[in-house]
C-alpha positions as CSV (number, residue, x, y, z in Angstrom):
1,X,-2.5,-65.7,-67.2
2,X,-2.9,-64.4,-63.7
3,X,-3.5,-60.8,-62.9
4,X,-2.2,-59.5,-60.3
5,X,-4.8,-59.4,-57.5
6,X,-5.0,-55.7,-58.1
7,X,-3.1,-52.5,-58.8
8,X,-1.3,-52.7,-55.8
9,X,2.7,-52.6,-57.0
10,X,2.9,-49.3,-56.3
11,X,2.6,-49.5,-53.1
12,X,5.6,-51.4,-51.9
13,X,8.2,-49.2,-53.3
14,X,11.2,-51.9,-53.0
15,X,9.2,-53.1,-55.8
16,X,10.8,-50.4,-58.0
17,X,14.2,-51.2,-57.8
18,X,16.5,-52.5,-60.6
19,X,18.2,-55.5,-59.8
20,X,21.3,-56.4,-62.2
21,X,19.4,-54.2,-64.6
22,X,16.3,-56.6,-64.4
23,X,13.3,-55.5,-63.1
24,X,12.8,-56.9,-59.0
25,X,11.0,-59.8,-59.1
26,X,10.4,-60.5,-55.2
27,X,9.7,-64.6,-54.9
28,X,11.0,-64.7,-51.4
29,X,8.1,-63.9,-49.5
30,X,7.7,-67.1,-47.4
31,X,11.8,-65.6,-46.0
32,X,10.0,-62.6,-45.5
33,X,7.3,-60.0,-47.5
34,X,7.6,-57.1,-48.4
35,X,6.2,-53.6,-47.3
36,X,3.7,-51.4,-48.1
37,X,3.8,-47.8,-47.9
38,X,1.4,-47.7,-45.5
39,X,3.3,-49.7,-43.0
40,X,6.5,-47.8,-43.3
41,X,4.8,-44.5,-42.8
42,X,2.9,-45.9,-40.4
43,X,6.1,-46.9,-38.3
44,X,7.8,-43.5,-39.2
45,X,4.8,-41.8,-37.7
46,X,5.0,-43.0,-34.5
47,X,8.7,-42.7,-34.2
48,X,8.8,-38.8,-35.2
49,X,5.4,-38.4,-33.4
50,X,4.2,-40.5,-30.7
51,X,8.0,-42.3,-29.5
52,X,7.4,-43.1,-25.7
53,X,7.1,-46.1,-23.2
54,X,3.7,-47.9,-22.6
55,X,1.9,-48.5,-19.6
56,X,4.1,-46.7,-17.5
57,X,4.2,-42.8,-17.5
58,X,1.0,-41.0,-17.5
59,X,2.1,-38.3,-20.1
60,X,0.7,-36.9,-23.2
61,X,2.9,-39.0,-25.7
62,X,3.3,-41.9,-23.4
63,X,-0.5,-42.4,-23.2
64,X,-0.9,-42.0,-27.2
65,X,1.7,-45.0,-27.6
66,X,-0.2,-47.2,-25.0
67,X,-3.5,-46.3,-27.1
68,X,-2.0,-47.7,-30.5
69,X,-0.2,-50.4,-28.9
70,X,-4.1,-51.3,-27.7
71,X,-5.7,-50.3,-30.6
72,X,-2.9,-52.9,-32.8
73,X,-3.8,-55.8,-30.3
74,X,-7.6,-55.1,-30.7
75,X,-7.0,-55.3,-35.0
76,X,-5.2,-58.6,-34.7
77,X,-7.7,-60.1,-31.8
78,X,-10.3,-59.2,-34.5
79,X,-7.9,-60.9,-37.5
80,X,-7.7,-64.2,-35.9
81,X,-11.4,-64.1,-34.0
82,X,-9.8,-64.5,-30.6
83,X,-12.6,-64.2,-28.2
84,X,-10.6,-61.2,-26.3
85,X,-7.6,-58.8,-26.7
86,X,-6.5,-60.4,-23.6
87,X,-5.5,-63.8,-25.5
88,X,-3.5,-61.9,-28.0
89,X,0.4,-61.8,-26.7
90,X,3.2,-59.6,-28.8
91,X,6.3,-61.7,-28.9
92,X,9.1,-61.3,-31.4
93,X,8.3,-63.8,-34.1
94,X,6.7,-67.8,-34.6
95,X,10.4,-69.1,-33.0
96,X,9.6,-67.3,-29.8
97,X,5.8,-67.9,-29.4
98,X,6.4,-71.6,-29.6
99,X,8.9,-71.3,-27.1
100,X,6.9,-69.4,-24.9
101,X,4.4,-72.3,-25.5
102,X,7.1,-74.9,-24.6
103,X,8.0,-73.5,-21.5
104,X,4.8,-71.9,-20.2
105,X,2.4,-74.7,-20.7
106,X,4.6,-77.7,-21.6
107,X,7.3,-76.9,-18.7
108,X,4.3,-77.1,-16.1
109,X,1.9,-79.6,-17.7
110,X,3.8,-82.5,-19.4
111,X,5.1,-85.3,-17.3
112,X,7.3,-88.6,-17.8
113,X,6.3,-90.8,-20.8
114,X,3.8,-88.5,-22.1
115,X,4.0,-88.0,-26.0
116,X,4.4,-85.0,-28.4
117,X,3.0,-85.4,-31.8
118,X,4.7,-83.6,-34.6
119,X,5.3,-84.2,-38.5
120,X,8.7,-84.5,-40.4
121,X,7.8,-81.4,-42.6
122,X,8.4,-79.1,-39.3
123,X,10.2,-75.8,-39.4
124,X,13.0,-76.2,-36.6
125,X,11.0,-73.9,-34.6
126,X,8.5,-76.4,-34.4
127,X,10.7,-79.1,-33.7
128,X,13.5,-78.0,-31.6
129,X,11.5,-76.7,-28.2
130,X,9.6,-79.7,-28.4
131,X,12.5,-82.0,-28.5
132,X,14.1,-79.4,-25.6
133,X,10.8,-79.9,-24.1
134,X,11.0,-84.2,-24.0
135,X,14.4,-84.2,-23.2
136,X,13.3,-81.9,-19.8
137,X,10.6,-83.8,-19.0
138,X,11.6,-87.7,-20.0
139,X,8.6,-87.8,-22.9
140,X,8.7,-88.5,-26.5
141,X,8.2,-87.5,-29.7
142,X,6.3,-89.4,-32.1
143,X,6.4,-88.1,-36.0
144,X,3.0,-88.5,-38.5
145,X,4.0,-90.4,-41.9
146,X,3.9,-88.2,-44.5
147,X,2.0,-89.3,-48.1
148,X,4.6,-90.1,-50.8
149,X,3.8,-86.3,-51.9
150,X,4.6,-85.2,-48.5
151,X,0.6,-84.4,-47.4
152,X,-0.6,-85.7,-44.1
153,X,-3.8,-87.3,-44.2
154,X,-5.7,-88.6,-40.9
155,X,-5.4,-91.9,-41.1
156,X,-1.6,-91.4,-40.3
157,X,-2.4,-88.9,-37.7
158,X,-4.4,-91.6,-35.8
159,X,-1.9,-94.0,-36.0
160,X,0.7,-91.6,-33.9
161,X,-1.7,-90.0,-31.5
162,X,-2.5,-92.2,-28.3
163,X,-3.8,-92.1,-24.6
164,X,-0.4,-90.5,-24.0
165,X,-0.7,-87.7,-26.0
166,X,-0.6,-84.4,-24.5
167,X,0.4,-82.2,-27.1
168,X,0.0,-82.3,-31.2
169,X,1.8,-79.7,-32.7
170,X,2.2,-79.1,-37.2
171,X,2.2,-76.2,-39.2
172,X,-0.7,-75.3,-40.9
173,X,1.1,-74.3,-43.9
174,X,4.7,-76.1,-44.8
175,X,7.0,-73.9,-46.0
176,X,8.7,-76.1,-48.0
177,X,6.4,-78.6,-49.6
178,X,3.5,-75.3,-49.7
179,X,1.0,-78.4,-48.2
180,X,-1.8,-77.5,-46.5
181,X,-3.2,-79.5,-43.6
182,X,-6.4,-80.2,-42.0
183,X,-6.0,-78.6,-38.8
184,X,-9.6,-78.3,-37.6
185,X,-9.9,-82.3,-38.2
186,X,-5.9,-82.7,-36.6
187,X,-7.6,-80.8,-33.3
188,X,-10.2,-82.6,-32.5
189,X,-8.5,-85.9,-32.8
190,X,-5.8,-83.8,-30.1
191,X,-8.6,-83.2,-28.0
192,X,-10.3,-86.7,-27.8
193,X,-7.1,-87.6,-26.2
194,X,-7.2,-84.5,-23.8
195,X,-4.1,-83.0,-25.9
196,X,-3.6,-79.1,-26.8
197,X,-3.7,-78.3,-30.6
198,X,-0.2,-75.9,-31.4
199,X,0.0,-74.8,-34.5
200,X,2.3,-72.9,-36.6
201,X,0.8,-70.4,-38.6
202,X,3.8,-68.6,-40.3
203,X,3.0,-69.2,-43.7
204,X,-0.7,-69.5,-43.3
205,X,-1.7,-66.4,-41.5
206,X,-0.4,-64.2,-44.2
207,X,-2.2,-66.2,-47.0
208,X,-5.7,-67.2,-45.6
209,X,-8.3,-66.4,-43.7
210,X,-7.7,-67.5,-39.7
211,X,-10.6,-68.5,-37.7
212,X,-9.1,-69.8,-34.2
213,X,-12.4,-70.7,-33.0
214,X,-13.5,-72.5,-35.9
215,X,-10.5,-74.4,-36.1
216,X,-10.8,-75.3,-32.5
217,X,-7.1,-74.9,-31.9
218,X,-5.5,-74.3,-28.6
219,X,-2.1,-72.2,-29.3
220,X,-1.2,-70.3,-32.8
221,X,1.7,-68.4,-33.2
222,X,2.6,-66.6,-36.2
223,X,5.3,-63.9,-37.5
224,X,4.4,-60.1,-38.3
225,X,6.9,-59.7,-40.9
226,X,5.5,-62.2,-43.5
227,X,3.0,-60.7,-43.1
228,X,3.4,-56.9,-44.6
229,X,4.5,-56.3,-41.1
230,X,8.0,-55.3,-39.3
231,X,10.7,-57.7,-38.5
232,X,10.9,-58.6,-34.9
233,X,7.5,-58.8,-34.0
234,X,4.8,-61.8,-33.8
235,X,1.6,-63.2,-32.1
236,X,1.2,-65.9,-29.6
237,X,-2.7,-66.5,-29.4
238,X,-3.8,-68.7,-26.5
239,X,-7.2,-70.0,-25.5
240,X,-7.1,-67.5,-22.2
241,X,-8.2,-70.6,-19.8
242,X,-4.5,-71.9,-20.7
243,X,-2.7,-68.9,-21.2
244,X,-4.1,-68.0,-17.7
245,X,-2.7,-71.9,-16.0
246,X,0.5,-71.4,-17.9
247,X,3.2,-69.4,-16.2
248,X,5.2,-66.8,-17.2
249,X,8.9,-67.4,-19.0
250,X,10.2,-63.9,-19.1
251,X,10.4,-62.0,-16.0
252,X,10.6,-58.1,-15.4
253,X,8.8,-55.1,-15.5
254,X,5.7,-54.6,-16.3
255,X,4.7,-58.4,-16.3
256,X,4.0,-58.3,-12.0
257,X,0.9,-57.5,-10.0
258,X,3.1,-57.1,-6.6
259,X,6.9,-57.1,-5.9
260,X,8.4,-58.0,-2.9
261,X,11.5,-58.8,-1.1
262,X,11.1,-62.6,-1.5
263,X,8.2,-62.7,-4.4
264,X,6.0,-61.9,-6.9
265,X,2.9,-62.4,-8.6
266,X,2.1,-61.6,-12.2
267,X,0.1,-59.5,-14.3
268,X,-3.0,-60.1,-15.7
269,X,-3.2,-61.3,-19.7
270,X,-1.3,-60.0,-21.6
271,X,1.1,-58.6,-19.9
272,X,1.8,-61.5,-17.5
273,X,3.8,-62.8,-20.7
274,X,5.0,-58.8,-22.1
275,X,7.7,-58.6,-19.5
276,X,10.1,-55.6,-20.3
277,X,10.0,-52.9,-22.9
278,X,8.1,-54.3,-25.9
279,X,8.5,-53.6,-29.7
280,X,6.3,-50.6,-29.5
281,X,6.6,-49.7,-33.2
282,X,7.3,-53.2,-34.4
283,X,3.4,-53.9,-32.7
284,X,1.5,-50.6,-34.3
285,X,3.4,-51.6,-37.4
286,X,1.5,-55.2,-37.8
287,X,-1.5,-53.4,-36.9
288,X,-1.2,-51.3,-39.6
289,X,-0.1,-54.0,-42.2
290,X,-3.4,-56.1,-40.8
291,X,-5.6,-52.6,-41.8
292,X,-4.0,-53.2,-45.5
293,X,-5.1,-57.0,-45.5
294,X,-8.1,-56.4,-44.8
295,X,-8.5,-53.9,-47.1
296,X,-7.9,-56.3,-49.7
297,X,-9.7,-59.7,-48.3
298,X,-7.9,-62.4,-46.9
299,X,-10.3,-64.5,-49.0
300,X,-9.5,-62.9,-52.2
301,X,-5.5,-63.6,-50.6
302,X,-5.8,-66.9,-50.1
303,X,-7.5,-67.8,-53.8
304,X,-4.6,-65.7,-55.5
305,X,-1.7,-67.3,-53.4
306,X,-3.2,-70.7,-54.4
307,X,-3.6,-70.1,-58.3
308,X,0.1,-68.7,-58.0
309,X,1.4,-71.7,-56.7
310,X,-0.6,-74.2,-58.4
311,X,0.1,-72.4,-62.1
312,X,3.9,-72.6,-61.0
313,X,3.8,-76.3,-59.7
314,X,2.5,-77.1,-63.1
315,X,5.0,-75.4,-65.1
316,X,8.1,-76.0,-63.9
317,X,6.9,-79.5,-64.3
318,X,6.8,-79.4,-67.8
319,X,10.1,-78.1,-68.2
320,X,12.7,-80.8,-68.4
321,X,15.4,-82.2,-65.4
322,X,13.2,-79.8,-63.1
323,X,11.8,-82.0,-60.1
324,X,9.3,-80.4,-58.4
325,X,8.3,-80.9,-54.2
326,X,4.9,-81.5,-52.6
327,X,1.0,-82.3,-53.6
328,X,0.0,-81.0,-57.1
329,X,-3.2,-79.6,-55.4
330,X,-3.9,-78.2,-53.0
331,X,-1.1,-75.9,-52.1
332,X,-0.2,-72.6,-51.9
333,X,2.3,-69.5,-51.5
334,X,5.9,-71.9,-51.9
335,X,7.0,-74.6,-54.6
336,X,9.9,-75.7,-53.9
337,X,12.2,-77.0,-56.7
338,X,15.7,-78.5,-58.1
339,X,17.1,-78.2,-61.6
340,X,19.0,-81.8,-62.2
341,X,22.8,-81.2,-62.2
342,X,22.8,-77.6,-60.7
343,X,23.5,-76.8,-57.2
344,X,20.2,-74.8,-55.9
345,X,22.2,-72.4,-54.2
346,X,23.5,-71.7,-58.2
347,X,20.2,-71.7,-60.0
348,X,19.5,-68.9,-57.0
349,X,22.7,-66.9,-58.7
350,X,21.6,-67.6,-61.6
351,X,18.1,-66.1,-61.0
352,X,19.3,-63.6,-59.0
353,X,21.6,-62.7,-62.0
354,X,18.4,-61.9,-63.9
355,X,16.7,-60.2,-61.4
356,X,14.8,-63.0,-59.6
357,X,14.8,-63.0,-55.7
358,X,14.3,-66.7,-54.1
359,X,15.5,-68.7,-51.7
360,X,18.0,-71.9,-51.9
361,X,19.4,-74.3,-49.0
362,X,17.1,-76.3,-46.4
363,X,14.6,-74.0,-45.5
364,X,15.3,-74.2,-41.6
365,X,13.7,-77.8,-42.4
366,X,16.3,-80.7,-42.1
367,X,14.2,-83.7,-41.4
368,X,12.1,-82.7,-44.4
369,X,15.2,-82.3,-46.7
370,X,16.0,-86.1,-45.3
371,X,13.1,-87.5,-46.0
372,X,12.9,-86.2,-49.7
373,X,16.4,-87.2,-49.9
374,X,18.1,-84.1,-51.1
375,X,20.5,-81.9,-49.7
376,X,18.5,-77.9,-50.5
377,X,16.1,-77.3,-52.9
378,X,15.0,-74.0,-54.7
379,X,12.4,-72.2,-53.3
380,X,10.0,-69.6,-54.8
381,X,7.2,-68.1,-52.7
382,X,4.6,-65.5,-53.6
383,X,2.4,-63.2,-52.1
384,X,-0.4,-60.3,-53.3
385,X,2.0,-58.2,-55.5
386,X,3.0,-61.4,-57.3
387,X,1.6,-62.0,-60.6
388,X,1.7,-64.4,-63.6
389,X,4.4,-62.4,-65.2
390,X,6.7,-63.1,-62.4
391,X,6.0,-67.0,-63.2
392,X,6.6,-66.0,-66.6
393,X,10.3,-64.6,-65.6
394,X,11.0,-67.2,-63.4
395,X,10.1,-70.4,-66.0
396,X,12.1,-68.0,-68.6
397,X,15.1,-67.6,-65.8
398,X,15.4,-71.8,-65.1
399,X,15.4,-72.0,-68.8
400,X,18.0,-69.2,-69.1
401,X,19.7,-71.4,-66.5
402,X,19.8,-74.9,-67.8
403,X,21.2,-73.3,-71.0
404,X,24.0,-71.8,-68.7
405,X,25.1,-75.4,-67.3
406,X,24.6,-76.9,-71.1
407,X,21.7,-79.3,-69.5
């Protein structure tokens, strides 16, 4: 049985809630977590306390907001091991930072026939600038094979990266198949070619310890709300060498050194790539959900996301017409699922029925769904307040559920 990682349920008080008279068990995290008390506090404090503009006015309240806005990038700088504050950039989410990516660096950089290396298991939003990206510039996309079990080993990496390459691009984490790829190994075979490393790090961020430099990756972008964090806010990390050759994509204030009639030059990192009002709160917010993180262990995150996912994986195996999605081992935070002869987006109403949150369609991940030949697929995804009584009442609910179709 796993315990949960430790008496932290209490905290998150959406946790309380009754939910068609079942307790709430929350298996949607990988959509979005849930948060702490401290984070919501921590956003109502600066609204009733602190609200004002950064960097512009030189009042009391004004300056205070500026300060936390710093003192947030400084956390998540330190959370990542960037080598400055300066290669830290607030954007609204992982959609938008690889955007930014695609048009700051790939807009300016890629030319005619050069190649982008991606993988089938993609999020759209790793998939669908890139594609804008080739169509812009005449170059191509190139996809690694994916293992039977949908894992990416390096053998099939080398066979898709070339003298063309200029950019390789996965997700450390897929949020589907809950695979977890070698990214370090991925970015050094990027860089023998003279390609950037990009990596998505939406569902790994949350769930394991993130070392940019030891990973030796060029771009990360991740998503503030999955991880304890608001909605509407997210990271785009950048070696600052790059982020300083790349230009700006959003133009306005704040993001200019000098204005005139006929031009402009920008800002100095970050805020060459902050242009307009940012998400003030939405920014102290993640740096207050990185302060609870930490005060757990990301290591001690990571390990429990893992056994979560692993203990699940195995037991809805063992329950019959349940097919289960991805690599036995290793994996972590989502397993993705279908119950033979029931429509996911009815075992979801089923579950949901009973209490149970998770999530049912394609995940944002179309290719994927293609190449494991289904349509949707269940999905349940956990995160710190999980425990094994929530695997418990979620084996118990696909039970309940097959009973309900007379499987």
């Amino acid at each position: 049985m796993i315990t949960a990682l430790v008496d932290i349920t209490e905290d998150f008080p959406i946790l309380k809630r009754q939910i068609n008279g079942h307790r709430l068990v929350y298996l949607d995290s990988a959509a979005t977590s849930q948060k702490p008390q401290s984070v919501i506090d921590c956003i109502t404090k600066y609204y009733e306390n602190t609200n004002a503009n950064v960097l512009r006015s030189v009042h009391t309240l004004a300056e205070e907001a500026t300060v936390a806005m710093q003192e947030a990038r400084e956390k998540i700088a330190r959370f990542i091991h960037a080598n400055s504050y300066r290669e830290v950039i607030f954007t609204r989410g992982t959609t938008e930072s690889l955007n930014t990516i695609a048009r700051a660096w790939g807009d300016k950089f890629l030319k005619e026939g050069d190649e982008i290396v991606l993988s089938p298991m993609e999020h759209h939003s790793n998939i669908i600038p890139w594609q804008q990206l080739a169509k812009r510039k005449g170059a191509h996309l190139r996809y690694i094979d994916l293992n039977k079990d949908g894992a990416i080993t390096i053998e099939s990496v080398k066979k898709q990266i070339s003298n063309r390459t200029r950019i390789v691009t996965l997700s450390a984490v897929s949020n589907v198949l809950g695979t977890i790829n070698p990214i370090a190994e991925v970015a050094k075979l990027a860089h023998e070619v003279g390609a950037i490393m990009v990596v998505d790090g939406a569902q790994s961020v949350p769930h394991q310890p993130t070392d940019v430099q030891n990973l030796g990756i060029d771009f990360l972008a991740f998503s503030g709300h999955k991880m304890l964090g608001p909605t509407g806010i997210g990271i785009l990390w950048g070696k600052e060498a790059l982020l300083e050759a790349s230009d700006p994509v959003i133009f306005g204030g704040e993001m200019i050194a000098y204005v005139d009639r006929e031009n402009a030059t920008w800002a100095e990192l970050p805020a060459k790539f902050e242009g307009g009002t940012p998400h003030i709160a939405g920014a102290i917010g993640l740096g207050s959900a990185v302060d609870y993180l930490n005060g757990i262990g990301m290591s001690r995150i990571e390990e429990h996301s893992r056994e979560l996912a692993q203990e699940t994986y195995q037991r809805l195996e063992e329950i019959p017409g349940v097919i289960v999605y991805g690599p036995p081992y290793p994996r972590t935070s989502v397993v993705a699922f279908n119950i033979s002869g029931i429509h996911s987006h009815d075992v979801s109403q089923v579950l949901d029925a009973q209490g149970i949150a998770i999530r049912a369609g394609h995940h944002c991940a179309q290719p994927l769904m293609r190449w494991l030949d289904v349509g949707s697929t269940a999905r349940a995804s956990f995160y710190l307040y999980n425990s094994g009584q929530d695997i418990d009442a979620l084996v118990d609910a696909i039970k309940t559920a097959r009973r309900y179709f007379k499987l």
